[in-house]
PDB file as gemmi writes it, atoms N, CA and C in Angstrom:
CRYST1    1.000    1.000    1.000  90.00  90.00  90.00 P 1                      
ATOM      1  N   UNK A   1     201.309  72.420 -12.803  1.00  0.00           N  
ATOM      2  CA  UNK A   1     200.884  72.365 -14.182  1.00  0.00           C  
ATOM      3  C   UNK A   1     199.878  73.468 -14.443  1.00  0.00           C  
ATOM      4  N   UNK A   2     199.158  72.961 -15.272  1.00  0.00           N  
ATOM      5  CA  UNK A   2     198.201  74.645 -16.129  1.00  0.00           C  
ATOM      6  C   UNK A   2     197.268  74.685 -15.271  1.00  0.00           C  
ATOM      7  N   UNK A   3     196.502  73.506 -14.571  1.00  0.00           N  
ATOM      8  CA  UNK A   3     195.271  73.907 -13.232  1.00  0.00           C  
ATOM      9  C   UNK A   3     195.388  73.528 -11.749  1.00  0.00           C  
ATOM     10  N   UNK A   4     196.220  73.138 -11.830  1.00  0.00           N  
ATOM     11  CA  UNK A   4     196.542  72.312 -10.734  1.00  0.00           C  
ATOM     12  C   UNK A   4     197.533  73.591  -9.632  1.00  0.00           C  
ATOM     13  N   UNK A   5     198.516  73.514 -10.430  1.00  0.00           N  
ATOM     14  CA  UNK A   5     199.662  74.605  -9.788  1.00  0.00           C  
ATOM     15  C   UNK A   5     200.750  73.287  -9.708  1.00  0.00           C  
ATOM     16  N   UNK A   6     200.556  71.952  -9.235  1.00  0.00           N  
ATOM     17  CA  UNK A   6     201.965  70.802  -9.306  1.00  0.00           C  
ATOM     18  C   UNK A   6     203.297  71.197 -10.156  1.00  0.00           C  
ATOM     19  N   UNK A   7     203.991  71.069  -9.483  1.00  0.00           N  
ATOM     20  CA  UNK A   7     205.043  70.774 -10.740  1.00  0.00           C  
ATOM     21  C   UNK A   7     205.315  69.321 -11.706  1.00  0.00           C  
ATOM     22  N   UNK A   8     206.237  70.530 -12.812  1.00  0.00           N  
ATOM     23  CA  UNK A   8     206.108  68.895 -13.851  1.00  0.00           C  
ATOM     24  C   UNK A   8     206.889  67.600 -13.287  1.00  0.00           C  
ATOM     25  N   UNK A   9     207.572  67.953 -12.140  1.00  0.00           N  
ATOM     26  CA  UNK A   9     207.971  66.809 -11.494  1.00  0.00           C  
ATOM     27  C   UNK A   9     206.949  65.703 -11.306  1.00  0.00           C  
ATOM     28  N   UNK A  10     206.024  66.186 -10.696  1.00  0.00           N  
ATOM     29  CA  UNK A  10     204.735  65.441  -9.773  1.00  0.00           C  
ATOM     30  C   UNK A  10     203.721  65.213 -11.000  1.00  0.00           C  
ATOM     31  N   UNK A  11     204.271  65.155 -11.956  1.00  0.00           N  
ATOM     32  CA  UNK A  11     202.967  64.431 -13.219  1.00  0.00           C  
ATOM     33  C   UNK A  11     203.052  63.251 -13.049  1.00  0.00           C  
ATOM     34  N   UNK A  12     202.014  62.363 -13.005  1.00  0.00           N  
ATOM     35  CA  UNK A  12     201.924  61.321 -12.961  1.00  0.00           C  
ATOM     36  C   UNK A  12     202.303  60.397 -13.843  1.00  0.00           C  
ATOM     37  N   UNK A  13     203.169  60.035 -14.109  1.00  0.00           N  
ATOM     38  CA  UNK A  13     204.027  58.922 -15.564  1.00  0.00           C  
ATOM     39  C   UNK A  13     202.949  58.318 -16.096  1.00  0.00           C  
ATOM     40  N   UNK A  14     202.434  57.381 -15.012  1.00  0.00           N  
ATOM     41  CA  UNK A  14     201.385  56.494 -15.320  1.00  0.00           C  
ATOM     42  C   UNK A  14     200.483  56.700 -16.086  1.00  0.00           C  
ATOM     43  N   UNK A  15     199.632  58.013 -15.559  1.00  0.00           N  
ATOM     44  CA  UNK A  15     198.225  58.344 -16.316  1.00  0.00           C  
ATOM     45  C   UNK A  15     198.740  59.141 -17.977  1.00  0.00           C  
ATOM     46  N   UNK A  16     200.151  59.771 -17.724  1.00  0.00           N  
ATOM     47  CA  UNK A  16     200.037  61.019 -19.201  1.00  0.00           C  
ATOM     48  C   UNK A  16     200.714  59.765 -19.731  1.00  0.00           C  
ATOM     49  N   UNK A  17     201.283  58.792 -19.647  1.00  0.00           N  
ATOM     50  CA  UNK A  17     201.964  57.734 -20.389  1.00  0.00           C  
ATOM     51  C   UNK A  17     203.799  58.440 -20.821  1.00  0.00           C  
ATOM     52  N   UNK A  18     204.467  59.787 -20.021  1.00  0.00           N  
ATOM     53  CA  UNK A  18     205.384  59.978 -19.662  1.00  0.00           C  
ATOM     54  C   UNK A  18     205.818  61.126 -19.210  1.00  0.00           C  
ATOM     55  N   UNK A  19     206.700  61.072 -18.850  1.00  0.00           N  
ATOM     56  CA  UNK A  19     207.051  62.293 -18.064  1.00  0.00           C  
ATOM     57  C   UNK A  19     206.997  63.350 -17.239  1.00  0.00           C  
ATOM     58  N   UNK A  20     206.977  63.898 -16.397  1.00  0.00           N  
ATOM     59  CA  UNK A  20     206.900  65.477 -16.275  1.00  0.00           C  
ATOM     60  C   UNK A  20     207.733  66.227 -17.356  1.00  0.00           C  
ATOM     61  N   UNK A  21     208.670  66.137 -17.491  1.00  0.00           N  
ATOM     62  CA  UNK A  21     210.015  66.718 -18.545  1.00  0.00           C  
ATOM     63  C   UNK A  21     209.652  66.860 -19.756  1.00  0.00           C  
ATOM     64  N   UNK A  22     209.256  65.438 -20.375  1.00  0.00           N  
ATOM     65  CA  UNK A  22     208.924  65.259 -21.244  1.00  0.00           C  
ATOM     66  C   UNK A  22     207.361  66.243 -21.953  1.00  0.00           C  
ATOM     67  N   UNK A  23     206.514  66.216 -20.698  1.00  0.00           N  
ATOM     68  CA  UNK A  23     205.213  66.428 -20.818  1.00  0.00           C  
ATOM     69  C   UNK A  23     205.326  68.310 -21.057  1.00  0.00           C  
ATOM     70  N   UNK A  24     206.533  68.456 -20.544  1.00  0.00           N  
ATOM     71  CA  UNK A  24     206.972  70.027 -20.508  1.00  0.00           C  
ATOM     72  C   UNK A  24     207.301  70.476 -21.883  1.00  0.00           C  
ATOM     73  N   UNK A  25     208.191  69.486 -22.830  1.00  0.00           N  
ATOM     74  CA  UNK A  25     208.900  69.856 -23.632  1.00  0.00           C  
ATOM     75  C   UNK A  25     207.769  69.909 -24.704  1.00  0.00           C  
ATOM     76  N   UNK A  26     207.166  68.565 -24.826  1.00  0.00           N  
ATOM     77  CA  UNK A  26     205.848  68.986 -26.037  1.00  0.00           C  
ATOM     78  C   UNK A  26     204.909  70.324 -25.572  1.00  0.00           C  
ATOM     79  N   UNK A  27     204.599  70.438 -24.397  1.00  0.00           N  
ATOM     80  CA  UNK A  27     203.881  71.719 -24.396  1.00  0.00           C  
ATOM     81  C   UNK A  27     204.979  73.218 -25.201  1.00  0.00           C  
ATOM     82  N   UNK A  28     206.301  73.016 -24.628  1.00  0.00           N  
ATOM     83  CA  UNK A  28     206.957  74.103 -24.978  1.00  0.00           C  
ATOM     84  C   UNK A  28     207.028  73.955 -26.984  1.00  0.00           C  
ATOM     85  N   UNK A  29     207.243  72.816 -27.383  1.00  0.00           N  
ATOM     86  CA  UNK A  29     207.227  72.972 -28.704  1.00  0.00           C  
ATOM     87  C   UNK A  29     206.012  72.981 -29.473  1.00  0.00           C  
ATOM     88  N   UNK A  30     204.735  72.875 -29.144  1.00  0.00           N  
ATOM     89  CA  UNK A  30     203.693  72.947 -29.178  1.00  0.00           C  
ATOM     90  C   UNK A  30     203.422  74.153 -29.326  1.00  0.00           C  
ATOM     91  N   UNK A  31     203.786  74.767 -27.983  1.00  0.00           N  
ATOM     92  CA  UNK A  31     203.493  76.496 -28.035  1.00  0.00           C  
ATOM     93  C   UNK A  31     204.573  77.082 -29.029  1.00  0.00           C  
ATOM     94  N   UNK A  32     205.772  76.615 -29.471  1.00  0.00           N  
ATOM     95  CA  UNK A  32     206.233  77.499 -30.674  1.00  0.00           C  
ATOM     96  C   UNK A  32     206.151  77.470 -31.410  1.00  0.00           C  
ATOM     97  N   UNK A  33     205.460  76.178 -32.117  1.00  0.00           N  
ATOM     98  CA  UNK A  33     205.227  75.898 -33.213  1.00  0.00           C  
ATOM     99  C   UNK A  33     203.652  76.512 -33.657  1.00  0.00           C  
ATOM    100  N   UNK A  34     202.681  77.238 -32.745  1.00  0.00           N  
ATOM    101  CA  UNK A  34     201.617  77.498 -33.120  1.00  0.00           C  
ATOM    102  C   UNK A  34     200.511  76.647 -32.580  1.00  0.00           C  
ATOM    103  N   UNK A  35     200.547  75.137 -31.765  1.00  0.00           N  
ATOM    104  CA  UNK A  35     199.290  74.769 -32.238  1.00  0.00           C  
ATOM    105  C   UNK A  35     198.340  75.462 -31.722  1.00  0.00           C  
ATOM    106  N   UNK A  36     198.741  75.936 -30.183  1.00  0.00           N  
ATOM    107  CA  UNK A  36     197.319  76.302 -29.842  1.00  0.00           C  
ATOM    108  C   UNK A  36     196.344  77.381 -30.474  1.00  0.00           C  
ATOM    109  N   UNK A  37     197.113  77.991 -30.646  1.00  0.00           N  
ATOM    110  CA  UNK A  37     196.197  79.691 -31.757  1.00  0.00           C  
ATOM    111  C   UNK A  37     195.478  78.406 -33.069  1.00  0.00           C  
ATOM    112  N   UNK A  38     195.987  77.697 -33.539  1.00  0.00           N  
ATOM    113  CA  UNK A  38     195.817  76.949 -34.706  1.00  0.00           C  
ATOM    114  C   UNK A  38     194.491  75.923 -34.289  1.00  0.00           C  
ATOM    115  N   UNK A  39     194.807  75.247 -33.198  1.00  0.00           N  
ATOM    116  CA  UNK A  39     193.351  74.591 -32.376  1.00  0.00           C  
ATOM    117  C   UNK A  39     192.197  75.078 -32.117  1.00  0.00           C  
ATOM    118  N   UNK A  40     192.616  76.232 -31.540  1.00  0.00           N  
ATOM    119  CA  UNK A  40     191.666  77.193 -31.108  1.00  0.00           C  
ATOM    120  C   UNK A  40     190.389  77.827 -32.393  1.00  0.00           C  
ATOM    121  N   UNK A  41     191.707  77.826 -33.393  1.00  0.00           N  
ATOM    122  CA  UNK A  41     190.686  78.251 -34.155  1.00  0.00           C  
ATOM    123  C   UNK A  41     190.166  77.402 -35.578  1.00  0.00           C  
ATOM    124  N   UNK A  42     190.224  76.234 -35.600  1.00  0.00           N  
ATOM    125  CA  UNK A  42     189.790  74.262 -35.954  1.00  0.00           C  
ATOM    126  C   UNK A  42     188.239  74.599 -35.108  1.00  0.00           C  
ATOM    127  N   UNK A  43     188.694  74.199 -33.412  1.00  0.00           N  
ATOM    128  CA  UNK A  43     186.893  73.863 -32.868  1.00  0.00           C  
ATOM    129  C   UNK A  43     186.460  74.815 -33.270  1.00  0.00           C  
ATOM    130  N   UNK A  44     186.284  77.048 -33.223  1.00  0.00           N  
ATOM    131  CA  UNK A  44     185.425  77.694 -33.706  1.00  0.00           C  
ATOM    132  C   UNK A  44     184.947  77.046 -34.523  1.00  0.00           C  
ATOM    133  N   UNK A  45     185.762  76.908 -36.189  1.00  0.00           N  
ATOM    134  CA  UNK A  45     184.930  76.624 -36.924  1.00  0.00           C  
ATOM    135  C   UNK A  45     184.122  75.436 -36.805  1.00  0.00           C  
ATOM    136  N   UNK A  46     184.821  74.369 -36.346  1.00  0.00           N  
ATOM    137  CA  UNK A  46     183.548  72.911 -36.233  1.00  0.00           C  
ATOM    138  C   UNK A  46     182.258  73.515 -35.877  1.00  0.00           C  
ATOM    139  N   UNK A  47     182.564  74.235 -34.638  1.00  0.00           N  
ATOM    140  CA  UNK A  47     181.390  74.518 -33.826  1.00  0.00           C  
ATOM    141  C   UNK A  47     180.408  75.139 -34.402  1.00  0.00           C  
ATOM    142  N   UNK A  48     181.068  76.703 -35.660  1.00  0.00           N  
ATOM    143  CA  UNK A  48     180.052  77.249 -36.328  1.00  0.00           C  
ATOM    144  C   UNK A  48     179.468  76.196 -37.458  1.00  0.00           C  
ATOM    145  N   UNK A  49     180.394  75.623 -38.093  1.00  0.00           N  
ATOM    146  CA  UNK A  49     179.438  74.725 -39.213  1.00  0.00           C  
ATOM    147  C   UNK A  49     178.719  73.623 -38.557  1.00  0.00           C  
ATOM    148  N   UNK A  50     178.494  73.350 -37.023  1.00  0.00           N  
ATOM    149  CA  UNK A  50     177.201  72.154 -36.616  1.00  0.00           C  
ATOM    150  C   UNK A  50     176.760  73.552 -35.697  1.00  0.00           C  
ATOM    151  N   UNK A  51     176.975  74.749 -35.952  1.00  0.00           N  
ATOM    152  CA  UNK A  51     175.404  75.732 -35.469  1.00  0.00           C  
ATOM    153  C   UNK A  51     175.551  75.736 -34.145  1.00  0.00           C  
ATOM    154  N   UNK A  52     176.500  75.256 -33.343  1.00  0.00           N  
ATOM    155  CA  UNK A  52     176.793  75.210 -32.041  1.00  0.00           C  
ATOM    156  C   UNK A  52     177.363  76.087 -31.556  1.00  0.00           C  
ATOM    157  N   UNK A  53     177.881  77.413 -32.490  1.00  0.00           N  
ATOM    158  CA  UNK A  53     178.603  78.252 -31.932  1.00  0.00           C  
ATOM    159  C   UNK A  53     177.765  79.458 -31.738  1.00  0.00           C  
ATOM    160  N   UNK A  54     177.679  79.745 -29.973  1.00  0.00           N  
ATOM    161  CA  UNK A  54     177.004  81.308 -29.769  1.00  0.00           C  
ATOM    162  C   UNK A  54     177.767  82.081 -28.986  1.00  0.00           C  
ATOM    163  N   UNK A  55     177.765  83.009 -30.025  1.00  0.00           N  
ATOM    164  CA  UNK A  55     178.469  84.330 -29.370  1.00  0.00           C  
ATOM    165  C   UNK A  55     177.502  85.114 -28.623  1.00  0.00           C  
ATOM    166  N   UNK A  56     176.272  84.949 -28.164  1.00  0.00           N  
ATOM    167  CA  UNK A  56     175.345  85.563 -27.756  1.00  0.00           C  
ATOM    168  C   UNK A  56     175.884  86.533 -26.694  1.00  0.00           C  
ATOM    169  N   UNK A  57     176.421  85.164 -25.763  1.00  0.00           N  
ATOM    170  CA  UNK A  57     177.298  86.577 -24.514  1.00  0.00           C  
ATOM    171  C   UNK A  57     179.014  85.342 -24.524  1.00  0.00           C  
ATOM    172  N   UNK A  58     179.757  86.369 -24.666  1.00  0.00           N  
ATOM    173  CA  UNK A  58     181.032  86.420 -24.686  1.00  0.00           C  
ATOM    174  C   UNK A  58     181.868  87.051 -23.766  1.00  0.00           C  
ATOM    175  N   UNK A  59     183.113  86.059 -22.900  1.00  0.00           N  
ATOM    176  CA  UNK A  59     183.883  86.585 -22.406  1.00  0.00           C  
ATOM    177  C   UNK A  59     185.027  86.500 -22.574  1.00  0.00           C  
ATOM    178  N   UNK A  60     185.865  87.537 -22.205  1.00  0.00           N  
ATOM    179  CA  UNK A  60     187.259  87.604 -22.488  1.00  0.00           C  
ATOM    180  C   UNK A  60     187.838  87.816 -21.373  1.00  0.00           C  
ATOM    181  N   UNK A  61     189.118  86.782 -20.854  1.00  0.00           N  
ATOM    182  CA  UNK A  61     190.195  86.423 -19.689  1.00  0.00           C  
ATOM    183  C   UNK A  61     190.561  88.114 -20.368  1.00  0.00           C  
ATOM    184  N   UNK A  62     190.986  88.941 -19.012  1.00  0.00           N  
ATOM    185  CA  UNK A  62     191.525  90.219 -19.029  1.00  0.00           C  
ATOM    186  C   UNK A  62     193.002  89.920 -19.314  1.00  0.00           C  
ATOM    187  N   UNK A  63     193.344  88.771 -18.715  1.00  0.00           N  
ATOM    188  CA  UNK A  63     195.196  88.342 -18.662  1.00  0.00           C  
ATOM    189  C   UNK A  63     194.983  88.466 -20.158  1.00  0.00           C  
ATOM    190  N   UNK A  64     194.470  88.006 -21.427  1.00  0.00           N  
ATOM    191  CA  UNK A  64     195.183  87.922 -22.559  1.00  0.00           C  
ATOM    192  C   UNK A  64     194.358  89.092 -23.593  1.00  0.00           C  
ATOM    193  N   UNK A  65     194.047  90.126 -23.109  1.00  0.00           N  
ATOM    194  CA  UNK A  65     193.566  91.472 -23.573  1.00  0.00           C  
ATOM    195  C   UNK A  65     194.480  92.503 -23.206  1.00  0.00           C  
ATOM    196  N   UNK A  66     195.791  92.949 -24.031  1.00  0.00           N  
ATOM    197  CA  UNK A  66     196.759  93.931 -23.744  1.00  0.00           C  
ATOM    198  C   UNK A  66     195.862  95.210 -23.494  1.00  0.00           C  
ATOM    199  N   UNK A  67     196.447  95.862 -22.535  1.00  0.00           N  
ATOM    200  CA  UNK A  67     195.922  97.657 -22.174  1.00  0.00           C  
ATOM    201  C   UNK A  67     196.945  98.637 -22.493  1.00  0.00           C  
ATOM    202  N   UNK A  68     196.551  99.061 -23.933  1.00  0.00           N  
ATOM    203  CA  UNK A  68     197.491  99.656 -25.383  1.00  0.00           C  
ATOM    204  C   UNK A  68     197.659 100.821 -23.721  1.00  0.00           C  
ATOM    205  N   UNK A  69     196.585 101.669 -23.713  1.00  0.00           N  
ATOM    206  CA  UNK A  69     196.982 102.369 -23.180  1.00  0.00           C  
ATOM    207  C   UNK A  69     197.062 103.253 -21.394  1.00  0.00           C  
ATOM    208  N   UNK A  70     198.037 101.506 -21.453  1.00  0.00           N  
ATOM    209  CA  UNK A  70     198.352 101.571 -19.824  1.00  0.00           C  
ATOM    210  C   UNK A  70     197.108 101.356 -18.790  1.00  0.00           C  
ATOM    211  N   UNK A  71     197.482 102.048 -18.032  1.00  0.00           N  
ATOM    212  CA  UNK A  71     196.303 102.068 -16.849  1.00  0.00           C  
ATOM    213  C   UNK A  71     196.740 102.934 -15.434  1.00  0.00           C  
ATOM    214  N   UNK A  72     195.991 103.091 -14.711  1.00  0.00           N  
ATOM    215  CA  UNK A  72     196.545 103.578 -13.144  1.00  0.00           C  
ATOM    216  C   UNK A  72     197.252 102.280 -12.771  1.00  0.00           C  
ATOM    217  N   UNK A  73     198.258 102.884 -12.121  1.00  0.00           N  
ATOM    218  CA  UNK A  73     198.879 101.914 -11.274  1.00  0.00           C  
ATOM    219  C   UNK A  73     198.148 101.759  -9.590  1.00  0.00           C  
ATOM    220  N   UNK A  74     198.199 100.319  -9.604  1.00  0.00           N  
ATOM    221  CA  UNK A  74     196.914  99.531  -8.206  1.00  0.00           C  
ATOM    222  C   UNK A  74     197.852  98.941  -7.947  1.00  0.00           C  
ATOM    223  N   UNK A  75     198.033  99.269  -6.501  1.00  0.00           N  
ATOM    224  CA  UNK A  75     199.126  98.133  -5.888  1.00  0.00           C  
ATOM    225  C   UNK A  75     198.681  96.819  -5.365  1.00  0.00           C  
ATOM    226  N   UNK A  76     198.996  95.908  -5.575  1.00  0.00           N  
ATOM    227  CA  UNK A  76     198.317  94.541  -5.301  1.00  0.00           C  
ATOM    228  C   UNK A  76     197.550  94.569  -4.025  1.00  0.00           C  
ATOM    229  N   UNK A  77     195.944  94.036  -3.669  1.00  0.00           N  
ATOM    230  CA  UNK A  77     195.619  93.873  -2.094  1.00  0.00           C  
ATOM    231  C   UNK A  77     195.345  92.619  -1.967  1.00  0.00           C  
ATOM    232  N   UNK A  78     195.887  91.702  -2.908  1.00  0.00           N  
ATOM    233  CA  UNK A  78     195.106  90.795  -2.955  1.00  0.00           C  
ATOM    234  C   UNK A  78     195.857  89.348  -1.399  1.00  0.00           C  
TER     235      UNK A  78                                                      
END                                                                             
């Protein structure tokens, strides 16, 4: 899954109340339909109108910052 690494096989029925499959398919229609960009940006605003929101220091995941223009190619060492 999204932190774990499990597959949606190994979701627990019990605790999500169904599926792995299932639990797959709302994420997949979820993500086409928009919500998350749409969520994401609901809490900002809560957060700025109760004053809770600081941008003081800000970070940004590199995975979802495109590099318009390219880069050296690094062969993996990891």
């Amino acid at each position: 899954m999204l932190i774990t690494g499990c597959t949606w096989a190994q979701v627990p029925t019990e605790q999500f109340g169904c599926s792995g499959v299932t639990c797959w398919r709302r994420l997949r229609d979820w993500t086409e339909a928009g919500v998350w960009p749409r969520l994401h940006q609901v809490l900002l605003d809560e957060l700025r109108a109760a004053g809770k929101l600081d941008l003081e220091t800000a970070v940004v995941d590199g995975s979802h910052v495109r590099a318009l223009k390219g880069g050296s190619h690094r062969p993996f060492t990891g």
